[in-house]
C-alpha positions as a Python dict, from the first residue, in 0.01 Angstrom:
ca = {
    (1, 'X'): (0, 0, 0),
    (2, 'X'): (-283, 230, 70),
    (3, 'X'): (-156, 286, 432),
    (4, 'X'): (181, 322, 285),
    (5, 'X'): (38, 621, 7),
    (6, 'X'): (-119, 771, 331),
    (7, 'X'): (149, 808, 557),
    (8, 'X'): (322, 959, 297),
    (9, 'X'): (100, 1264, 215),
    (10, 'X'): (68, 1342, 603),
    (11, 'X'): (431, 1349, 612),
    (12, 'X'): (421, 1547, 334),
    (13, 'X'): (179, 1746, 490),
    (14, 'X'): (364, 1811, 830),
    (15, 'X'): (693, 1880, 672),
    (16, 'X'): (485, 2163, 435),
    (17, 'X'): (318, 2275, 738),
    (18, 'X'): (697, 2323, 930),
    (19, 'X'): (819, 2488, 595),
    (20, 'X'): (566, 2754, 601),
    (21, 'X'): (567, 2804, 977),
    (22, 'X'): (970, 2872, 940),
    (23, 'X'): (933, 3105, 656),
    (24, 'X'): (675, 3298, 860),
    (25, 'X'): (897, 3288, 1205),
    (26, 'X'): (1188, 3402, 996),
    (27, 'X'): (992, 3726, 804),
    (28, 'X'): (847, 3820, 1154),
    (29, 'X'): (1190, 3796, 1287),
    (30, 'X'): (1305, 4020, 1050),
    (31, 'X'): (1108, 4215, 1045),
    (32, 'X'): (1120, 4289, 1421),
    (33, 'X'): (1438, 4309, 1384),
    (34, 'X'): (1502, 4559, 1118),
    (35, 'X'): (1191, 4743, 1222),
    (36, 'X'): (1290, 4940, 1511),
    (37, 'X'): (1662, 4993, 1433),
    (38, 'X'): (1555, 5144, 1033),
    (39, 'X'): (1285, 5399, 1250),
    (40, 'X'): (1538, 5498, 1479),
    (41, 'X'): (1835, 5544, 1210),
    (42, 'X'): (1616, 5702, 993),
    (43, 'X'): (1483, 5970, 1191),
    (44, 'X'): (1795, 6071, 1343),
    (45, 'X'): (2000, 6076, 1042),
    (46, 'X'): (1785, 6290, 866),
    (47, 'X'): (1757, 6486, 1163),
    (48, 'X'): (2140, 6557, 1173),
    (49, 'X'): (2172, 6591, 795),
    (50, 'X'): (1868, 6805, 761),
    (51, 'X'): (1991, 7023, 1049),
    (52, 'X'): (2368, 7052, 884),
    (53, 'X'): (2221, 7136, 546),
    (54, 'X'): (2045, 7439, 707),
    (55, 'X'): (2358, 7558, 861),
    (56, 'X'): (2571, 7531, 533),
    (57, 'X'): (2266, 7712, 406),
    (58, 'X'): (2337, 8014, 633),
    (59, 'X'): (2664, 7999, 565),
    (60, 'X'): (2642, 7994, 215),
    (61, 'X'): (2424, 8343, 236),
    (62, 'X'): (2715, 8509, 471),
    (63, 'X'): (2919, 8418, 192),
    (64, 'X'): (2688, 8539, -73),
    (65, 'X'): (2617, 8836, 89),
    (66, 'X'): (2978, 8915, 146),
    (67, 'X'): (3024, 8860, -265),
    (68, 'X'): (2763, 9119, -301),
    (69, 'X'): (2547, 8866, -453),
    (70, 'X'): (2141, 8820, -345),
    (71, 'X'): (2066, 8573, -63),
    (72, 'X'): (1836, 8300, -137),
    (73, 'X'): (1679, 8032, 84),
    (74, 'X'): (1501, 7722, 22),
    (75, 'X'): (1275, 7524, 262),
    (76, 'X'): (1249, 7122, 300),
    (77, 'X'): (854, 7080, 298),
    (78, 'X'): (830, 6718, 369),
    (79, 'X'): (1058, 6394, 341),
    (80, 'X'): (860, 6080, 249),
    (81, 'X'): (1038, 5773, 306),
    (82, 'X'): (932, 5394, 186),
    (83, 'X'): (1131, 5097, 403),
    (84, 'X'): (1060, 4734, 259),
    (85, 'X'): (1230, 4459, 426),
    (86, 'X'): (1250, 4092, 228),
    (87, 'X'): (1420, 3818, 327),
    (88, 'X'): (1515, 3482, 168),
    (89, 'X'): (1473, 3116, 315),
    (90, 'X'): (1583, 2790, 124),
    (91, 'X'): (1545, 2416, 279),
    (92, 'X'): (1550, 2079, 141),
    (93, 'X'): (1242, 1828, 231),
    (94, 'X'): (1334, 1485, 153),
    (95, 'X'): (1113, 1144, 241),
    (96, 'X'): (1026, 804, 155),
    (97, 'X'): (886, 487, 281),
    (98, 'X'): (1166, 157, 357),
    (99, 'X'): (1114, -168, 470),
    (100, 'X'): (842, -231, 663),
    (101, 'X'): (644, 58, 636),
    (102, 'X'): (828, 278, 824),
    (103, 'X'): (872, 639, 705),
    (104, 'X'): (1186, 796, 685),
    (105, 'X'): (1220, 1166, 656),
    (106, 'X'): (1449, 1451, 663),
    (107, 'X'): (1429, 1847, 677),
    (108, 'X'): (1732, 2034, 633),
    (109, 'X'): (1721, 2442, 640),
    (110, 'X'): (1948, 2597, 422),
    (111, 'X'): (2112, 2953, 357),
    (112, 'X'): (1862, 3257, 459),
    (113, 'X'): (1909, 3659, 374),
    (114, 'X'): (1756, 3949, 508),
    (115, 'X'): (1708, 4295, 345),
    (116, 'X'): (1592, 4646, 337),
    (117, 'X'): (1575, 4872, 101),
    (118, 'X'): (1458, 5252, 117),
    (119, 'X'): (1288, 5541, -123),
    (120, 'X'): (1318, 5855, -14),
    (121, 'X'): (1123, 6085, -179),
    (122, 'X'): (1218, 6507, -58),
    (123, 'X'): (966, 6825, -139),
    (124, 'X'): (1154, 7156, -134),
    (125, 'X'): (1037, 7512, -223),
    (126, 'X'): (1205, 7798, -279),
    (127, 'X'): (1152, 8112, -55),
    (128, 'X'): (1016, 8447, -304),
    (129, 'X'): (758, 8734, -336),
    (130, 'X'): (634, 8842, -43),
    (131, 'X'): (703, 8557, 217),
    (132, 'X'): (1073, 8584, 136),
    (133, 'X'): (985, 8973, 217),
    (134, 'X'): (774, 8839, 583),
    (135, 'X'): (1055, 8628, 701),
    (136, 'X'): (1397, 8803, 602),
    (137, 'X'): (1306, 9125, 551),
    (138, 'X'): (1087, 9220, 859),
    (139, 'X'): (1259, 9348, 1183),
    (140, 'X'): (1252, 9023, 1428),
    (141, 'X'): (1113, 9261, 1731),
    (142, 'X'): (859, 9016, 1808),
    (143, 'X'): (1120, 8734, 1838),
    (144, 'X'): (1348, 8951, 2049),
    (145, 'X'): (1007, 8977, 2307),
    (146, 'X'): (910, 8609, 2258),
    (147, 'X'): (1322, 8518, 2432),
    (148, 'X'): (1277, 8784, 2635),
    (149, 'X'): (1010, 8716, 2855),
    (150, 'X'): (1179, 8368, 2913),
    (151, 'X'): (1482, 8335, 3131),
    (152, 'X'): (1733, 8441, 2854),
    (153, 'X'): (1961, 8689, 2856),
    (154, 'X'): (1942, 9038, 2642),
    (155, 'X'): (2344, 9018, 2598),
    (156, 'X'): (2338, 8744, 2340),
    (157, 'X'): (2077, 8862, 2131),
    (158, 'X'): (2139, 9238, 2106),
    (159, 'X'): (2424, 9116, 2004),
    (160, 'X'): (2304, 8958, 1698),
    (161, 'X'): (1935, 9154, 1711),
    (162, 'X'): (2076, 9533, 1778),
    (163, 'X'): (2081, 9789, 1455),
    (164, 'X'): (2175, 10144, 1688),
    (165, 'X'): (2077, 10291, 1999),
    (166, 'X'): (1829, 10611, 1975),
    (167, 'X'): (1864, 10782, 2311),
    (168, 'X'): (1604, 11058, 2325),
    (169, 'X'): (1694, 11147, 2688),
    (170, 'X'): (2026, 11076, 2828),
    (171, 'X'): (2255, 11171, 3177),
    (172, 'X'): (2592, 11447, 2987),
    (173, 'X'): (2789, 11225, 3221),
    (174, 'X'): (2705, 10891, 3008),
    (175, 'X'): (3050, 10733, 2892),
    (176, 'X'): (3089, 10824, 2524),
    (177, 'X'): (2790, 10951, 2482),
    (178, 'X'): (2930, 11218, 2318),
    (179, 'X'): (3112, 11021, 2054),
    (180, 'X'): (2782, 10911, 1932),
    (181, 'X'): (2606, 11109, 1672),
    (182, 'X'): (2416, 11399, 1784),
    (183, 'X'): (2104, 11553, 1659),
    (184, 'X'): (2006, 11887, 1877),
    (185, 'X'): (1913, 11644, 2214),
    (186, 'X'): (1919, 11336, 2072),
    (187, 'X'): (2204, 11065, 1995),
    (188, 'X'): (2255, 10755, 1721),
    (189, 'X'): (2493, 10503, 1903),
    (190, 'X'): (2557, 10204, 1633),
    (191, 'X'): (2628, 9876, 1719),
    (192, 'X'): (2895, 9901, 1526),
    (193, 'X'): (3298, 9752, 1597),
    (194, 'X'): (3450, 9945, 1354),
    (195, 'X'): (3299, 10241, 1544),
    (196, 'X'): (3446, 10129, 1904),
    (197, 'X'): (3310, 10447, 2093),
    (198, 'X'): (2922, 10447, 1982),
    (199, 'X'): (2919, 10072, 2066),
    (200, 'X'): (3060, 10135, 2395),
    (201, 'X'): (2751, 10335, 2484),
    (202, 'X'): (2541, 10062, 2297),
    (203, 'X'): (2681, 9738, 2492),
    (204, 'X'): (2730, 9913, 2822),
    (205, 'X'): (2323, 9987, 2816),
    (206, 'X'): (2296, 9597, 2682),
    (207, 'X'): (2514, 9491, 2988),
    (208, 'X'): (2282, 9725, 3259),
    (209, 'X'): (2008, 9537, 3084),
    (210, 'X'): (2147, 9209, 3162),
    (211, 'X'): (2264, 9257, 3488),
    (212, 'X'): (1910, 9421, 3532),
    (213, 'X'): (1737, 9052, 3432),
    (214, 'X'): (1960, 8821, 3610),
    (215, 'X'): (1879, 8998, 3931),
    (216, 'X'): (1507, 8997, 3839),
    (217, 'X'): (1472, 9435, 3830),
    (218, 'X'): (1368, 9439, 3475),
    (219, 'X'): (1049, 9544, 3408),
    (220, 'X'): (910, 9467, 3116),
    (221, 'X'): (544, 9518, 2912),
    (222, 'X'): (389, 9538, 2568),
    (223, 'X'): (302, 9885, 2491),
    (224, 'X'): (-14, 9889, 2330),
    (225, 'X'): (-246, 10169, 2361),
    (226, 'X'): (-639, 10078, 2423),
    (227, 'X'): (-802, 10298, 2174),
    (228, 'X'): (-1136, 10220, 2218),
    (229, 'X'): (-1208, 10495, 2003),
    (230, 'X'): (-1080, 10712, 1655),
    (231, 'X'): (-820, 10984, 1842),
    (232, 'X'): (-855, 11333, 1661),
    (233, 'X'): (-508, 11465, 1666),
    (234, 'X'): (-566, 11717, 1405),
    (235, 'X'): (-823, 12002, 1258),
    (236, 'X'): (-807, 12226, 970),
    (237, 'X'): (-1050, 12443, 764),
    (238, 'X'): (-858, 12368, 443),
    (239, 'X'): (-850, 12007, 256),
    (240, 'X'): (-509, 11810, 261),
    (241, 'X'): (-249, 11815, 32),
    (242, 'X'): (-114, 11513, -167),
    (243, 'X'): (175, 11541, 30),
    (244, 'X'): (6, 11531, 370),
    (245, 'X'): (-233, 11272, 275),
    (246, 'X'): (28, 11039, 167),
    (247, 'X'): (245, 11100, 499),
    (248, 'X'): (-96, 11044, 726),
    (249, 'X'): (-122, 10735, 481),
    (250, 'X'): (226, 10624, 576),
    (251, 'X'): (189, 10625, 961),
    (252, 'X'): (-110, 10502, 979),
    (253, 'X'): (-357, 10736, 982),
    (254, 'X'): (-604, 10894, 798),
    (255, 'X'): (-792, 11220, 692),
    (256, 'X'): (-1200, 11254, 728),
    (257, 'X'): (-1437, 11471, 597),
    (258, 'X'): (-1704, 11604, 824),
    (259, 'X'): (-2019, 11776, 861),
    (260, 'X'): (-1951, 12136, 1073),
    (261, 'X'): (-1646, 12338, 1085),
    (262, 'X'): (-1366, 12296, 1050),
    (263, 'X'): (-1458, 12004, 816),
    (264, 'X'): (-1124, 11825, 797),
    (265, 'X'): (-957, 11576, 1055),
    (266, 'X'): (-641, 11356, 1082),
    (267, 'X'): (-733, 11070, 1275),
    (268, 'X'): (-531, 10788, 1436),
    (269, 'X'): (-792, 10505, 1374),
    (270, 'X'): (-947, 10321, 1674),
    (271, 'X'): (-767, 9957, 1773),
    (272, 'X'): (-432, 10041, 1643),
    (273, 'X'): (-214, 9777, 1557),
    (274, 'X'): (96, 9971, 1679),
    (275, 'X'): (281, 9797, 1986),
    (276, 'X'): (611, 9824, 2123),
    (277, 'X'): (789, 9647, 2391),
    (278, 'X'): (946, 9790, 2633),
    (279, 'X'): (1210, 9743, 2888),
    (280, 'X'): (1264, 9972, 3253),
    (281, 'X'): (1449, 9938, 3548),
    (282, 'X'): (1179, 10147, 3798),
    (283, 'X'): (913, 9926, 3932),
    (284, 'X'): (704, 10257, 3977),
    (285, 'X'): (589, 10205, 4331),
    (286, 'X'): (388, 10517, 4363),
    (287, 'X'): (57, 10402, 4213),
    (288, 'X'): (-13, 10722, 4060),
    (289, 'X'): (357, 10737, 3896),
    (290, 'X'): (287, 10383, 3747),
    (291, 'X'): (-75, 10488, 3644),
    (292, 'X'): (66, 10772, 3439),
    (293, 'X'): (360, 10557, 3322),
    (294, 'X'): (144, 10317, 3210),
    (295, 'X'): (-131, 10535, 3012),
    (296, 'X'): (-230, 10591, 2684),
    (297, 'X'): (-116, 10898, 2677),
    (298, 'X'): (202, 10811, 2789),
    (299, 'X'): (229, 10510, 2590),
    (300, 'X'): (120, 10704, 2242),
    (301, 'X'): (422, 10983, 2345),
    (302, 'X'): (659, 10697, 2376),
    (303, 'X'): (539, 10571, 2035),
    (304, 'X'): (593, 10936, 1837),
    (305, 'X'): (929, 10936, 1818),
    (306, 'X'): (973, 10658, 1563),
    (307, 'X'): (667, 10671, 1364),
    (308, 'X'): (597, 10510, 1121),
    (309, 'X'): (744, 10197, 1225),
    (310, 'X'): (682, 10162, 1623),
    (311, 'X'): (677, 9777, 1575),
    (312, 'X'): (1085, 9773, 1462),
    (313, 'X'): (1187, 9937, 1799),
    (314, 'X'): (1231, 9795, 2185),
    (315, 'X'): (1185, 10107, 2449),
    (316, 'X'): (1428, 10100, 2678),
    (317, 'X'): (1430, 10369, 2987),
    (318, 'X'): (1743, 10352, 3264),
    (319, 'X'): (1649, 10564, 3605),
    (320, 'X'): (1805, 10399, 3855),
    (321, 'X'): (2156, 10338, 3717),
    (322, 'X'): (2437, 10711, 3728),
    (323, 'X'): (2546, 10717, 3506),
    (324, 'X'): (2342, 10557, 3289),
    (325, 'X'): (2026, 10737, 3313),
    (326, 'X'): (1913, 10741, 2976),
    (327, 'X'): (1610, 10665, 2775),
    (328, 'X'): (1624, 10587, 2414),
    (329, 'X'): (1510, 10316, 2187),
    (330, 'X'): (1649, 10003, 2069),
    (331, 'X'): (1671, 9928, 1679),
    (332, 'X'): (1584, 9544, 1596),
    (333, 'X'): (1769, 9407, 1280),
    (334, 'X'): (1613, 9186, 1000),
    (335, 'X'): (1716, 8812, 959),
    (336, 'X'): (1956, 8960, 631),
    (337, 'X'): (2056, 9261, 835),
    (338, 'X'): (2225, 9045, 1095),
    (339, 'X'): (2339, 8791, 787),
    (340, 'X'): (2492, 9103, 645),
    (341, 'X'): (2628, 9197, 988),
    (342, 'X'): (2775, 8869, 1036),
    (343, 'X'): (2973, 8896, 659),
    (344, 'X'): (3097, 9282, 719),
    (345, 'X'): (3339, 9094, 1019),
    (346, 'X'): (3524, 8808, 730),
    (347, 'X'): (3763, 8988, 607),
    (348, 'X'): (3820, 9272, 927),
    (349, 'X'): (4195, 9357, 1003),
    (350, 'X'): (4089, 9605, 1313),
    (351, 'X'): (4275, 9498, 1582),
    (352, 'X'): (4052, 9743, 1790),
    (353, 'X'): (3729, 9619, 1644),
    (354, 'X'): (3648, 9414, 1960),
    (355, 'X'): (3369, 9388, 2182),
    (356, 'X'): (3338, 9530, 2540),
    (357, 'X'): (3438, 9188, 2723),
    (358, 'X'): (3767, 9153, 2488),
    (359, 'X'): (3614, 8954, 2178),
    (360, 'X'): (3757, 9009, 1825),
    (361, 'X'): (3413, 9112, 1621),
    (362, 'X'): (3396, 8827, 1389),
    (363, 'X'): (3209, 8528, 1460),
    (364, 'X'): (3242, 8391, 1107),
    (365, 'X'): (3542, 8354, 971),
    (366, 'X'): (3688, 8400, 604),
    (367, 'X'): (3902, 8413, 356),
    (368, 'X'): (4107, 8248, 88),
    (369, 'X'): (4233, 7997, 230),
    (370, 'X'): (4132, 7814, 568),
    (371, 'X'): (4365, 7891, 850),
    (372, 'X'): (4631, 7646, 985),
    (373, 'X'): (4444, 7583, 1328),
    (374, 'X'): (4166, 7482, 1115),
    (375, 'X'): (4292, 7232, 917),
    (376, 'X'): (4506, 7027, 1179),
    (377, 'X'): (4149, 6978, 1365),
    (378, 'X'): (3905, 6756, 1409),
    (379, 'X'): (3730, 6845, 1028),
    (380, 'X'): (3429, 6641, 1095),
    (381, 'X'): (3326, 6840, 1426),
    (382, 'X'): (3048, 7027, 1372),
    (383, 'X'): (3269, 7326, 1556),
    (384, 'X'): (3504, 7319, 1303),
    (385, 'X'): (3226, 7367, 995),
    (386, 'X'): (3334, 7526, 658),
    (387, 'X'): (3168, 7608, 311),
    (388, 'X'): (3388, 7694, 18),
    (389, 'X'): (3215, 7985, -205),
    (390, 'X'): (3362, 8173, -523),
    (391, 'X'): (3714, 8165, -426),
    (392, 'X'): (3623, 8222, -2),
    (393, 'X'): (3608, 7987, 305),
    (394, 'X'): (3389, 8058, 502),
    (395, 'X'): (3367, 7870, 843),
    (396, 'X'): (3275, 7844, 1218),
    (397, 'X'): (3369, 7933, 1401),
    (398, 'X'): (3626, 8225, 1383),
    (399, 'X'): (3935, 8128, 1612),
    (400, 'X'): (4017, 7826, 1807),
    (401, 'X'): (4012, 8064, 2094),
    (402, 'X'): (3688, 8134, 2060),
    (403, 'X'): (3531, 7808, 2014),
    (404, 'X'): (3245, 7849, 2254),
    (405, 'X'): (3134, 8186, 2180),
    (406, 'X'): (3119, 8157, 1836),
    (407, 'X'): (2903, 7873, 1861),
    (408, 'X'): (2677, 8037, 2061),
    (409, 'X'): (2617, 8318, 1845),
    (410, 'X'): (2552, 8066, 1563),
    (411, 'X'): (2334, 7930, 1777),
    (412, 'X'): (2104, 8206, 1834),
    (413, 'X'): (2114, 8280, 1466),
    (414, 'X'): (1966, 7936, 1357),
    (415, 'X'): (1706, 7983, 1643),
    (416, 'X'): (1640, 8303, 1476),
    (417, 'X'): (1639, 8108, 1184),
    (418, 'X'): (1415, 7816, 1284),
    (419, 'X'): (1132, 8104, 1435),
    (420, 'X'): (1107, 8281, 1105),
    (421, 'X'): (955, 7985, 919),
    (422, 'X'): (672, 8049, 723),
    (423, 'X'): (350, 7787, 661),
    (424, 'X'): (401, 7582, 361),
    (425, 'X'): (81, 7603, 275),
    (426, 'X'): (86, 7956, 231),
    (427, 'X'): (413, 7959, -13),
    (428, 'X'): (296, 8048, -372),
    (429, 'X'): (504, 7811, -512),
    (430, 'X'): (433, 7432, -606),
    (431, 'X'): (678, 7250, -447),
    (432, 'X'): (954, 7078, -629),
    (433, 'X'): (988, 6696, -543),
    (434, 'X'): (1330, 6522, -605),
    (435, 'X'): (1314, 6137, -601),
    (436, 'X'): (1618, 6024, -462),
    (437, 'X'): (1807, 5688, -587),
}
């Protein structure tokens, strides 16, 4: 009987012993299972959505701006996501002891689950105050250098980038030049298609320019002069006016009292923070034409013509190109300039609006209802996006025709986009955190 009792438990014991083991093969199962494939769906899901939410985002400011109503931009700061994975077992143990002594035992496994379950948890913040100022409202010069100095093209991004033209020197026998608006010597050539002529002097400068980097002739540098020292640049006997002192103020420089006569000076401050880039198509080969090219001096004249602001402007001088000898300066846009660029073209009717290669000017399209192209496509495409806003489609891109272009442009604008983004850290704002369910 004893023997009996005993052969029992250790039965008992073993069949326990197989339960557990199963239950813990199954759970690591699952969980190598589920693991991997929840990671990878995870991050590329919220990769995609995250990405299509910013580009309804941009849309949805085209449109606003196009309503006359104030952009507005909000960030995703962090997503936090919990995965559990569980997973249910059920068996049936049965033994006993027959004739004989001999133990007779079964295991049977039964019905098993697996599942997963996930708590996403988002942090946005709105963009406002002075960061919303930083990132939208500054010219994106220093973005326009940053693509530049890489092996991309200045075609595509003056396209989105370019405000006007300033020539300050130009060949009479420049195309159009003329057309442009003129100022004793000097010209304003938007980059404008509802002014056809003034853009044809902007773009045909852009194209030079391009042709110019493909073939590897462009020069181009950081003007920065090395002021190792405060520059007098002016003297008087008599103290400044409010006026004056508030326009020295405004360009960055400032008046000083001194011992002697004449006891006033206006002084450009030491380390300047001005810069410029600049773009030419001379590589200067006489060492002392480059070494004057290249000096403070000359770099400070360059500089004077668009005071205050140096920083908003790209240099651009043309010697070796009849007839496009011409030197002038480039105007960079702001993130909402080129937003607000991008809405002027919905609602265009100019069949002469185009660009030099042909292009209509839009790149967005719009309007009350979406065209007929558009809605016998593929809707889901990401080429075939639209947003709905106060009565107005909006979409991308503009025709079926051009499909490719359009994206492209879009493109650049949500690199634009992605390179303005500001440390969260340094947002006023607490961020708001939406549980998800």
């Amino acid at each position: 009987m004893f023997h009996n009792k005993l052969t029992t438990q250790t039965l008992s014991l073993s069949l326990t012993q197989r339960l557990k083991g199963s239950v813990v093969i199954f759970l690591i199962a699952v969980a190598g299972c589920l693991g991997p494939s929840a990671l990878h769906r995870t991050m590329i899901e919220y990769d995609k959505y995250y990405q299509n939410s910013e580009t309804d985002l941009l849309l949805l400011n085209i449109a606003r701006l196009d309503q006359g109503d104030s952009p507005h931009f909000t960030i995703l700061t962090s997503i936090n996501n919990s995965i559990s994975f569980g997973g249910v077992l059920s068996s049936q143990v049965s033994f006993s002891s027959g004739a004989n002594n001999l133990a007779k035992n079964t295991f049977q496994a039964g019905p098993f689950s697996a599942a997963m379950s996930e708590t996403p948890l988002f942090s946005l913040v709105p963009i406002q105050g002075q960061d919303f100022s930083n990132r939208f409202y500054t010219p994106l010069t220093d973005k326009f250098a940053l693509f530049m100095l890489r092996d991309y093209s200045p075609n595509p991004l003056l396209l989105l980038m370019g405000d006007y033209l300033f020539v300050t020197r130009a060949d009479k026998s420049v195309p159009n030049i003329d057309k442009c608006v003129r100022r004793n010597d000097e010209y304003w050539c938007d980059n404008d298609p509802l002014k056809p002529f003034q853009q044809n002097v902007f773009w045909n400068v852009v194209n030079r320019l391009g042709v110019l980097k493909e073939s590897h002739s462009l020069y181009m540098y950081e003007l920065s002069p090395d002021l190792d020292a405060d520059e007098v640049l002016e003297e008087s006997s008599t103290p400044p006016t409010a006026t004056e002192f508030e326009a020295a103020a405004k360009d960055g420089y400032r008046w000083a009292a001194q011992a002697g006569k004449p006891p006033y000076r206006l002084i450009r401050p030491a380390n300047s923070s001005d810069k410029m880039f600049a773009m030419f198509d001379y590589p200067a080969d006489d060492p002392k034409d480059k070494e004057n090219y290249l000096s403070d001096e000359k770099k400070v004249e360059i500089m004077e013509h668009v005071q205050p602001d140096p920083q908003n402007f790209v240099y651009v001088d043309l010697q070796t190109t009849p007839p496009l000898k011409i030197k002038g300066y480039i105007k960079i846009r702001t993130f909402i300039e080129i937003l607000e660029f991008l809405s002027s073209s919905l609602h265009s009717t100019s069949t002469t609006a185009m660009f030099p290669d042909g292009s209509p000017r839009a790149f967005i399209g719009g309007g009350r209802e979406l065209p007929e192209w558009f809605r016998t496509s593929v809707t889901d495409n990401v080429s075939f996006k639209s947003l709905y806003y106060r009565g107005t489609y909006v979409w991308l891109p503009a025709s079926r025709d051009s499909v490719k272009r359009d994206e492209q442009v879009f493109s650049w604008l949500y690199k634009l986009y992605q390179l303005s983004v500001v440390a969260t850290s340094r947002l006023p704002l607490i961020p708001v955190t939406i549980p998800t369910r």
